[in-house]
C-alpha positions, -999 to +999 in steps of 0.1 A: -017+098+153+005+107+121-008+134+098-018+133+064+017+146+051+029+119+072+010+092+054+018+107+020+052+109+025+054+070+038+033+060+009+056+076-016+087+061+003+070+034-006+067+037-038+106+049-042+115+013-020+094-008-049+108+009-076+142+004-062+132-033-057+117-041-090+151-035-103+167-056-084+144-085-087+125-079-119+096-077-131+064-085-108+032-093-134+007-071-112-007-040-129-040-030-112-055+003-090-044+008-055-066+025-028-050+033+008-079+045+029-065+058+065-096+055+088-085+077+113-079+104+089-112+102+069-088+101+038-078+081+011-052+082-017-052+059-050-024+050-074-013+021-098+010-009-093+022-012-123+051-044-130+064-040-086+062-005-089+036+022-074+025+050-094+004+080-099+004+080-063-027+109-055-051+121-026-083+110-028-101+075-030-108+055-061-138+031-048-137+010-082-095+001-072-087-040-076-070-038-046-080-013-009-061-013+022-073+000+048-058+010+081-050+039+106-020+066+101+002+053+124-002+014+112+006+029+078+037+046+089+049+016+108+040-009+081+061+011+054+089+017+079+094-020+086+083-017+123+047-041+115+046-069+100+022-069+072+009-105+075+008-103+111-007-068+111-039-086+088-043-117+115-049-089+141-069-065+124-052-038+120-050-037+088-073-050+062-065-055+022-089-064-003-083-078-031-083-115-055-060-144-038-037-143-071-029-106-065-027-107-030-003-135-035+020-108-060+013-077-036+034-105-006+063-109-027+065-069-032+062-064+003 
């Protein structure tokens, strides 16, 4: 099981990966609140993606966010390390995103 730190520190490679990308292929048309909930940590942080970018990444939860993912430490790590596939990762449960088809068709080209 990764740590908290752990998580963190993937979702904020993350967020350095889309920034790098948004300026490579422009602009994305996506600006709404992000919450990653990791169930086997009981925790949760919440941020913006604001034009392909993540921001104001922070602990904590933000219930009202447009768009939750959920998943465990470890899928987390892997997914943001390129060792899960995202969409395959949903069709077996192991992670779960919610969120409106027109943004979860914007959140698959950032990813």
């Amino acid at each position: 099981m990764a740590s908290v730190d752990e998580c963190r520190q993937a979702l904020q490679d993350l967020a350095a990966r889309l920034d790098r990308h948004a300026e490579v292929q422009g602009r994305i048309d996506l600006d709404r609140t992000l919450a990653c909930r990791i169930t086997d940590l009981d925790t949760a942080f919440h941020g913006r993606i604001e034009g392909g970018r993540l921001v104001d990444l922070t602990d904590g939860d933000d219930p009202k966010a447009k768009i939750a993912l959920s998943t465990t430490s470890d899928d987390l790590v892997a997914l943001v390390h390129g060792q899960l596939d995202v969409m395959k990762a949903v069709g077996a449960r192991r992670v779960s995103i919610k969120a409106n088809p027109f943004d979860l068709m914007k959140l698959r080209k950032l990813l």
